[in-house]
C-alpha positions in Angstrom: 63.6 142.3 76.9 67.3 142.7 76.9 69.0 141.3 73.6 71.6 139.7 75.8 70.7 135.8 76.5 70.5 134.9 80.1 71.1 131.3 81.2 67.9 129.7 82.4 67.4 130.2 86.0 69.1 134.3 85.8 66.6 136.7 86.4 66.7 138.0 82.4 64.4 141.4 82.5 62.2 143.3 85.2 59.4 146.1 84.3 57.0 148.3 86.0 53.5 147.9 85.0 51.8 151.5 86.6 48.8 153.5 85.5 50.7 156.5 84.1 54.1 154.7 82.5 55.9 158.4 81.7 55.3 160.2 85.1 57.2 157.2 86.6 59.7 157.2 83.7 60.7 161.1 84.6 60.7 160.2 88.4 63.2 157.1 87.5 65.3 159.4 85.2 65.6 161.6 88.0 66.5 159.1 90.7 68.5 157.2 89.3 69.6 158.8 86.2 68.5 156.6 83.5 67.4 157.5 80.0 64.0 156.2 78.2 63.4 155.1 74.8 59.8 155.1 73.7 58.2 151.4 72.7 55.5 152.3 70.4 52.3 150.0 71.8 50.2 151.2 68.9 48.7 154.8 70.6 50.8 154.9 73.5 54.1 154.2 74.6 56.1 152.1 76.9 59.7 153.2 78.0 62.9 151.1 78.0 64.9 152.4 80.6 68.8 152.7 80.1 71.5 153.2 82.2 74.1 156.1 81.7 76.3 153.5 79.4 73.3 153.1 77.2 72.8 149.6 78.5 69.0 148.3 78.6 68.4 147.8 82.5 64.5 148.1 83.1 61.2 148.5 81.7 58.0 150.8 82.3 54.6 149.7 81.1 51.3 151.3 81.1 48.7 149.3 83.1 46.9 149.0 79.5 46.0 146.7 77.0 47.5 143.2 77.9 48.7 144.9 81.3 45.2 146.2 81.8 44.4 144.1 84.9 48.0 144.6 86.4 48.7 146.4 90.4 51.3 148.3 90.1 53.8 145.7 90.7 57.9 145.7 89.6 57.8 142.1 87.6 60.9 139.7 87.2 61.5 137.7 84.4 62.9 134.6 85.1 64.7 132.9 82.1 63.9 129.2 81.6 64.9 126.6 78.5 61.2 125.7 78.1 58.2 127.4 79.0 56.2 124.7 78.2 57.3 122.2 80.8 58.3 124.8 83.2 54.4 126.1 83.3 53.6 122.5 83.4 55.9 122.0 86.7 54.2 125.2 87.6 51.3 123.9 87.9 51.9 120.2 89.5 53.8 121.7 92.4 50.8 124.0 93.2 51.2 127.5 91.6 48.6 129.6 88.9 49.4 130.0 85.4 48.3 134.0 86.0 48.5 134.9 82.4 48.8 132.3 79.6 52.2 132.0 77.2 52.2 134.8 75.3 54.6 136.1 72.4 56.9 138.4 72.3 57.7 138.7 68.4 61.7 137.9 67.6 62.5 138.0 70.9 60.5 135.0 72.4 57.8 134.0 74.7 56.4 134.6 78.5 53.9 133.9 81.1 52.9 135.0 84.5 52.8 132.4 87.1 51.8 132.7 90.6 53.6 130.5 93.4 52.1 128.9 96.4 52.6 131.8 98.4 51.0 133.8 96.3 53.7 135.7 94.9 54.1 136.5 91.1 57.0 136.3 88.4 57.1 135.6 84.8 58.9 132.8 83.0 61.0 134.0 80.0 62.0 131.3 76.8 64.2 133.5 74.9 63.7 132.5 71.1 67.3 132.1 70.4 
């Protein structure tokens, strides 16, 4: 997750959850010229992706451990004030709490909802 704050409603991070995160890291940094920074997930890594000015711009994630059950799927993070009521209103206006609130240390917290259509995102609360 990027460390600047997005206003709730502004998409505030996207990832790609694949089986093998590095051979779609090199084909990125060859596409579109981005550079990767490890994320140590405790015996493998993920990659931040960074643009040429060394801004944070993307993620890739290994379909492993909590991203175990994951399609390969490009996922938006959507940034809202409370995640709380926003699952809540998630769920009253027929959508799928996918994957429950989960933590994401210093940074804050997240979920993956599902909408009517069928369509995934996640909500981002940013701790700050």
């Amino acid at each position: 997750m990027s460390d600047s704050r997005k206003a709730p409603g502004q998409i505030g991070w996207i990832d790609l959850t694949v089986p093998d995160a590095e051979a779609l890291r090199e084909f990125y940094r060859q596409v579109t010229g981005w550079t990767a920074s490890p994320v140590d997930m405790g015996g493998y890594n993920d990659y931040c992706m960074n643009s040429a000015d060394g801004l944070m711009v993307a993620g890739i994630c290994n379909a492993r451990g909590g991203n175990a059950a994951m399609p390969p799927v490009w996922m938006m993070y959507i940034t809202v004030a409370d995640l709380d009521e926003a699952m809540r209103r998630c769920v009253d206006r027929g959508g799928k709490i996918r994957l429950a609130a989960r933590s994401m240390g210093s940074h804050g917290r997240y979920c993956v909802i599902e909408d009517p259509a069928g369509a995934v995102a996640a909500l981002y609360e940013s701790k700050a």
